[in-house]
C-alpha positions as CSV (number, residue, x, y, z in Angstrom):
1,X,77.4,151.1,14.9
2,X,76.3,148.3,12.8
3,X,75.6,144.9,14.6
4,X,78.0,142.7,12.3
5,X,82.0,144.0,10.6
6,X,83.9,141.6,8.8
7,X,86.9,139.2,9.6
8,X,89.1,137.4,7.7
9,X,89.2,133.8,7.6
10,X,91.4,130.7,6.7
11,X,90.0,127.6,6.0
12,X,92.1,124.4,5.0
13,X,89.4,122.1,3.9
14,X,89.9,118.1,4.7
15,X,90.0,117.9,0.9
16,X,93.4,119.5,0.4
17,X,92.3,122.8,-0.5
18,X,92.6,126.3,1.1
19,X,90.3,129.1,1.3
20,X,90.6,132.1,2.5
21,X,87.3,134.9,2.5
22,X,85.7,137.6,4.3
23,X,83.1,136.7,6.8
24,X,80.5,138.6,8.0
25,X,80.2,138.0,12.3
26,X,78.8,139.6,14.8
27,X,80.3,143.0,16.7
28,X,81.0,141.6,20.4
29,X,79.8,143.3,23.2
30,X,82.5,144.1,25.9
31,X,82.1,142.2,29.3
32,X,83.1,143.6,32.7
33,X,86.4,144.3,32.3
34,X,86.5,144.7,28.5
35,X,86.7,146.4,25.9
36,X,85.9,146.8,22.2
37,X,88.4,148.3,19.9
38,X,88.0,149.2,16.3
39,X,91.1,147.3,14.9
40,X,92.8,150.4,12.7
41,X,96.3,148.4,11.7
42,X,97.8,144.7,12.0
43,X,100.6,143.7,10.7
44,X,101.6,140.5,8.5
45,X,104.0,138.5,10.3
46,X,106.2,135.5,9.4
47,X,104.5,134.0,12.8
48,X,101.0,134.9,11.1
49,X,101.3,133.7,7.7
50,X,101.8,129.7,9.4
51,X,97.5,130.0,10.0
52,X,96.8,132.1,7.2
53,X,98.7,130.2,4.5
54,X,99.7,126.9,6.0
55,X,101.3,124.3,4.0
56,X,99.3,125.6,0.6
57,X,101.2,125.3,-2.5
58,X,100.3,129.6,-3.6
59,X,101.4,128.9,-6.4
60,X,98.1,127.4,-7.4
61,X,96.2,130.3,-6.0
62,X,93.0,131.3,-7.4
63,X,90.9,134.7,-6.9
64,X,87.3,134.1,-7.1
65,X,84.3,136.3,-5.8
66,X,84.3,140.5,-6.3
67,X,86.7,143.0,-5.5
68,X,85.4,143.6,-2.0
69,X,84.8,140.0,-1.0
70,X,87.0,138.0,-2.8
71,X,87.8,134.4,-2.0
72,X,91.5,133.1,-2.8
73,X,91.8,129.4,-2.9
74,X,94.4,127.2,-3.4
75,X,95.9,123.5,-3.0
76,X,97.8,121.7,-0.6
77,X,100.2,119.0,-1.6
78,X,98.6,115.8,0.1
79,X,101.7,114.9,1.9
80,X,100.8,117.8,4.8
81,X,97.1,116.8,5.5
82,X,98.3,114.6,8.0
83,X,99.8,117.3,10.1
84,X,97.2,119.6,9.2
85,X,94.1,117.2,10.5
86,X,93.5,118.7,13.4
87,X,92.2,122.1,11.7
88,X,90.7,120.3,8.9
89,X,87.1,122.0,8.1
90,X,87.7,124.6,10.5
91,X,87.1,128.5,9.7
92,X,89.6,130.5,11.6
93,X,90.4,133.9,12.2
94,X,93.9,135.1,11.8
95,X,96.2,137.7,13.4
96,X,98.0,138.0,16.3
97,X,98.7,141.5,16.9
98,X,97.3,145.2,15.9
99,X,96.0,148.7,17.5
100,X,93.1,150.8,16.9
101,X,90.5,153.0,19.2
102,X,88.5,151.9,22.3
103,X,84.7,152.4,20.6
104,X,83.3,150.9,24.0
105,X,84.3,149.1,27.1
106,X,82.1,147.1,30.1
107,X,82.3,147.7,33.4
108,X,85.5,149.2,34.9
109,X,87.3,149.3,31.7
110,X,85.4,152.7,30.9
111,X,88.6,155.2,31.3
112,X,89.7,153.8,27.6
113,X,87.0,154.4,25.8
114,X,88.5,156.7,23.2
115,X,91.9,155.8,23.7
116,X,93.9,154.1,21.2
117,X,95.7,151.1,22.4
118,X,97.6,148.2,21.0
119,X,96.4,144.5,21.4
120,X,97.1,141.0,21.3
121,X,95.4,137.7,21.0
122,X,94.9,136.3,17.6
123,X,91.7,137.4,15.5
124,X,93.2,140.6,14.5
125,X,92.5,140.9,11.1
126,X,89.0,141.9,11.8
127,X,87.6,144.9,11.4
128,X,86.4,144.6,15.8
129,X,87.8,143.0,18.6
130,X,87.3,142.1,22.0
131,X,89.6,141.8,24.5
132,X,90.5,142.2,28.1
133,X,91.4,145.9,29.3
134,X,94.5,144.5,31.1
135,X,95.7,143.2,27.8
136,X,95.8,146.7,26.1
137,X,98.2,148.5,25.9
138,X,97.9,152.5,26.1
139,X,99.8,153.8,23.5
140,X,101.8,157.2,24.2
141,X,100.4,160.9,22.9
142,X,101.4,161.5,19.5
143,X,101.8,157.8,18.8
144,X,99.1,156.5,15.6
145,X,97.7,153.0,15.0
146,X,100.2,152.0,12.8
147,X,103.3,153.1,15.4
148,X,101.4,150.9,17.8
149,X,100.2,147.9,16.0
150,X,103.8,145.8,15.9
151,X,104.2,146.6,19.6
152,X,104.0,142.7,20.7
153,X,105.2,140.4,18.5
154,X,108.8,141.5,17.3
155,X,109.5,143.6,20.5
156,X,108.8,141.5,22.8
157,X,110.9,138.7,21.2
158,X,113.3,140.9,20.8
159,X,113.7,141.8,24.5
160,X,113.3,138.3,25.2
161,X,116.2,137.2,23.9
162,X,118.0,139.3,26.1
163,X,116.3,138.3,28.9
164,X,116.5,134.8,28.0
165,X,120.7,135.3,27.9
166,X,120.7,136.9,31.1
167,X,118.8,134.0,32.8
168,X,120.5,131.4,31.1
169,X,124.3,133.0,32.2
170,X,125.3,133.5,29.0
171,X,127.0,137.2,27.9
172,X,126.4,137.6,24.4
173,X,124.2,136.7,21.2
174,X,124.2,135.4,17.8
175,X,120.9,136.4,15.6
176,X,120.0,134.5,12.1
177,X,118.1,136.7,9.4
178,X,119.0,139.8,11.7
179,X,118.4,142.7,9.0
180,X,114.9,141.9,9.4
181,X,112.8,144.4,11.5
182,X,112.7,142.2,14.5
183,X,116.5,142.3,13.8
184,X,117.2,146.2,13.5
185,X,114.9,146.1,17.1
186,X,117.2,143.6,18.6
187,X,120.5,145.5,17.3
188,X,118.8,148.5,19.1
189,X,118.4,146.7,22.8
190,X,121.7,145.2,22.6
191,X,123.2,148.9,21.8
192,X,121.6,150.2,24.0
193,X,122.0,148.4,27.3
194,X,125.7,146.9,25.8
195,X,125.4,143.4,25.2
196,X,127.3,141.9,22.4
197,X,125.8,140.7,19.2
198,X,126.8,138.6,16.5
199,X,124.7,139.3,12.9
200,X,124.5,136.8,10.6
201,X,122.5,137.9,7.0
202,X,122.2,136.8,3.9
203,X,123.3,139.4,1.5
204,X,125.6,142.7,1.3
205,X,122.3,144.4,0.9
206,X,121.2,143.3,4.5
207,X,124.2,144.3,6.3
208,X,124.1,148.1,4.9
209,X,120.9,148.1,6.4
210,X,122.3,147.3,9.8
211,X,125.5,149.1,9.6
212,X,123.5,152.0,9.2
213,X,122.2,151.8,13.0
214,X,125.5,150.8,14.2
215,X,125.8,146.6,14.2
216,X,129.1,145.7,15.2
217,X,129.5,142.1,14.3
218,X,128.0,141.3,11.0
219,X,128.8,137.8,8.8
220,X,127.3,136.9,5.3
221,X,126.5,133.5,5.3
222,X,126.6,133.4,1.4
223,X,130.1,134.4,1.5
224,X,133.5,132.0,1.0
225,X,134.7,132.9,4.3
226,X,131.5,132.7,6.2
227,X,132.7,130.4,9.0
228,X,135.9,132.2,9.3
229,X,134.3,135.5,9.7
230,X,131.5,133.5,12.4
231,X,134.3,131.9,14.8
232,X,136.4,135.6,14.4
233,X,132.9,137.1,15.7
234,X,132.0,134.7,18.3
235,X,135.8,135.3,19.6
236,X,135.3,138.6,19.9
237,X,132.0,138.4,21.5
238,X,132.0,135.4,23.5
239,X,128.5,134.6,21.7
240,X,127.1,130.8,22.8
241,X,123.6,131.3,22.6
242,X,122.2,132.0,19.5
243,X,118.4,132.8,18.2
244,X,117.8,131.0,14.6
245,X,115.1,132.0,12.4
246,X,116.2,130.3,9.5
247,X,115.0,126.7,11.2
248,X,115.8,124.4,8.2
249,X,118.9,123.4,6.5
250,X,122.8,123.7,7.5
251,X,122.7,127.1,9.7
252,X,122.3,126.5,13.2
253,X,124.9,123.1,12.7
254,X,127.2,125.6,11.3
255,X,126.3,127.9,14.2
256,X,127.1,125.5,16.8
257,X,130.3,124.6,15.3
258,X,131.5,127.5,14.9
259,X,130.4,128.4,18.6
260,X,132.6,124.6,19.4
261,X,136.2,126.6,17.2
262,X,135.6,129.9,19.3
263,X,135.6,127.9,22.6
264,X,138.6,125.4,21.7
265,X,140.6,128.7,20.8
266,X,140.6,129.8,24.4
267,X,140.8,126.3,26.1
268,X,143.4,125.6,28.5
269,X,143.4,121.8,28.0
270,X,142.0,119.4,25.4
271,X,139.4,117.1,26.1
272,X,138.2,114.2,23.7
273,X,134.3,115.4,24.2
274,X,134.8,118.4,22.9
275,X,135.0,121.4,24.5
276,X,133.1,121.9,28.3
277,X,131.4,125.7,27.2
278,X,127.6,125.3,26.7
279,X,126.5,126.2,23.4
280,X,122.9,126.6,22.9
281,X,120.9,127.4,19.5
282,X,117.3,128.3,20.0
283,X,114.9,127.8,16.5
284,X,112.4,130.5,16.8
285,X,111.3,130.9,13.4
286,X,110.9,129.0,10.2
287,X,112.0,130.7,7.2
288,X,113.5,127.6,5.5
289,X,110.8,124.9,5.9
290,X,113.2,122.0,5.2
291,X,115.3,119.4,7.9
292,X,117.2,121.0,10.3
293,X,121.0,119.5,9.1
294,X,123.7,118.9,12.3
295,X,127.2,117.9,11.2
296,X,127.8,116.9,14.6
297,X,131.7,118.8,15.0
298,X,130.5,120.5,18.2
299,X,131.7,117.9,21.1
300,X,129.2,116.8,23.5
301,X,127.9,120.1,25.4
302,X,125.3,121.4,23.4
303,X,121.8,122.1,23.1
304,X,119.3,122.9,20.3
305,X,115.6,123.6,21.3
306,X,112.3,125.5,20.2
307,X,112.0,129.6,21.6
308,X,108.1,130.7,21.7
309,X,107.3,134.2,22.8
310,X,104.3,133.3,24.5
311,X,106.0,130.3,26.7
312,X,108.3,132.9,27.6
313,X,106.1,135.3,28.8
314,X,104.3,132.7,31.0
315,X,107.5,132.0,32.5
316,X,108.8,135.3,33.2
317,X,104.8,136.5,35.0
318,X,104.9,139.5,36.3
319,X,108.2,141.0,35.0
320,X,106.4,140.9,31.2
321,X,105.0,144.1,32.3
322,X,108.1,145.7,32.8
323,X,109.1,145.1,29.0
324,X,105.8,145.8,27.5
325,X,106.3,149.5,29.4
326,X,109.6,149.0,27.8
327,X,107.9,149.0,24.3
328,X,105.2,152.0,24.9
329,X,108.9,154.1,26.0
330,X,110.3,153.7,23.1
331,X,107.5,153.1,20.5
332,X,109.1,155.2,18.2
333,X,112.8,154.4,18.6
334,X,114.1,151.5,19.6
335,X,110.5,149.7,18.4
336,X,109.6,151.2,15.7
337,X,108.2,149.3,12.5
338,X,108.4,150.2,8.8
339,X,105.8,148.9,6.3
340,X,106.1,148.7,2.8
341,X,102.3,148.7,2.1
342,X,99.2,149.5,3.8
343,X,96.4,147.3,2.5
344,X,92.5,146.8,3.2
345,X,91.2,143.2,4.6
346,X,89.9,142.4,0.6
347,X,93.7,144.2,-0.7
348,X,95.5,141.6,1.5
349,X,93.2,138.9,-0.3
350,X,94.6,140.2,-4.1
351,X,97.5,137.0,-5.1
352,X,99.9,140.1,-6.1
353,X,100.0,141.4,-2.5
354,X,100.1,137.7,-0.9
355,X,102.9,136.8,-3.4
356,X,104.7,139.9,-1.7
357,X,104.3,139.4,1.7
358,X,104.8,135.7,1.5
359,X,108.3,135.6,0.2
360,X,109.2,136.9,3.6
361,X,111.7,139.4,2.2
362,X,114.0,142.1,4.3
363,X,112.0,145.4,4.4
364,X,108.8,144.1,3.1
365,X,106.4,143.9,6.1
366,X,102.7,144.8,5.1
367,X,100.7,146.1,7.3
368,X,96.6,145.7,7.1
369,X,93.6,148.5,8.1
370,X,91.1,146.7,8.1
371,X,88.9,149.4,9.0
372,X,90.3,151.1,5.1
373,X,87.0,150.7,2.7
């Protein structure tokens, strides 16, 4: 084995320009209780491209350098340095996910050596990667790098939404930008173990792809009769928690208000505060990047609040290793991840396959190797 592999960087320079390259770093060695795996496929996620991107305008993107180290640069508007200063000048790796094969391992971590497992903890678009044996997770027999390397990320949030319903007492859920494959793995659970969902999408396109698997409840929210077709849903349902992914502009208002329509249709008295059923919107993801808008038509009990995966997991403790054996069950069902592209670490670099996987569209999910020459 060589002594150094490559990794791929982002750098936002204090100068308002970004740079993204292929560094050369040193293969780890594996402590006690560790292990080295030879990284063989990580995705692209929306959660990833916040590091790897940032605020840059791509649209100003550059390709310098050759075609196996190239180096993309590009500018960012002036107006985000001030968020950005506290990763100004600073080279970091990117990636929060992936599987490959066990190459080595330090003490009592030896039984995987060979083994391919999935991972998690950032710096996964690398071509090596240490992490803790406890962390891995053994993929199934007949399962390959790329079945396992999206087993964290979506899954988990996935069943966390569930989980977070149940602990919160509420019987039934609303999902924004739900044909997405994070989406399709949530319509699978709630199938599955019978929990009501509500769809929203944003084109006819989008909900053939989930009435294919069997959604129930799906609403366009570019249609005329989008609200109408929201409050009939959440009626049906009972929906009032929802998980947004959208973030910016009108939706999860609209969301909450219809939630506030569906409640008053059932009330037994009025009340001047609005209807007393909790509705709750949870912002997981940010698709739009502009203000969240409230139209505030959704009385006075209500609640609108950030959703991590990682925070959740804390919280939960020892019960996240029931849903992560959850995942390796059923990897290739209910968990299973399509890609549209498999790409090297210097193919992810090329400005036609970041304008791809930056536009965040339904189906297009890119998947890396970095160990591909």
């Amino acid at each position: 084995m060589a002594d150094t592999a490559l990794q791929l960087r982002s750098l936002l320079k204090a100068s308002g320009e970004l740079e993204l390259s292929l560094a050369e770093v040193a293969i780890p060695e594996p402590g006690p209780g560790e292990i080295l795996v030879r990284i063989e496929a990580t995705p692209i996620n929306p959660s990833d491209l916040g590091l790897l991107l940032g605020p840059a305008d791509m649209s100003t993107a550059k390709v310098t350098g050759s075609a196996e180290r190239p180096v993309v640069t590009a500018t960012v508007p002036q107006h985000f340095m001030k968020a950005m200063a506290a990763r100004a000048d600073q080279s970091l790796p990117v990636g929060n996910e992936g599987a490959g094969t066990v190459v080595k391992a330090g003490a009592g971590a030896e039984a995987l050596v060979g083994k391919l497992v999935a991972v998690i903890g950032g710096a996964m678009y690398s071509q090596y990667r240490v992490v803790k044996a406890a962390d891995a997770l053994p993929l199934p027999a007949g399962a390959t790098a790329a079945d396992g390397a999206s087993c964290f990320v979506n899954p988990l949030t996935a069943l966390g939404m569930v989980e977070t319903m149940r602990m919160e007492g509420h019987k039934a859920l609303v999902h924004t930008a739900a044909a997405s494959n994070l989406g399709q793995m949530l319509n699978k659970i709630c199938l599955k173990d019978g929990v009501e969902l509500v769809n929203i999408v944003r084109s006819a396109e989008q909900a053939a792809i989930l009435q294919k698997i069997g959604a129930k409840h799906i609403v366009d929210s570019t249609s005329a009769t989008f609200m109408d077709d929201l409050v009939a849903a959440l009626v049906d349902t009972g929906a009032t928690l929802a998980f947004d992914a959208i973030g910016g502009g009108k939706l999860a208002g609209q969301i909450l208000t219809a939630m506030e329509i569906a409640a008053n249709k059932t009330a037994k008295e009025y009340s001047r505060y609005g209807s007393t059923t909790y509705k709750q919107v949870y912002i997981y993801g940010g698709l739009n990047t502009a203000p969240t808008e409230l139209n505030r038509a959704f009385g006075m009990s209500w609640g609108l609040g950030g959703w991590l995966l990682t925070p959740f997991l804390i919280k939960i403790g020892a019960e996240a290793a029931r849903l992560r054996q959850r995942v390796a069950d059923e990897l290739k069902t209910t968990f299973a991840s399509h890609y549209t592209a498999e790409v090297s670490l210097a193919e992810a670099l090329s400005l036609d396959a970041i304008a791809r996987y930056n536009a965040k569209t339904t189906g297009e999910k890119y998947l890396i190797n970095p160990s591909k020459a």
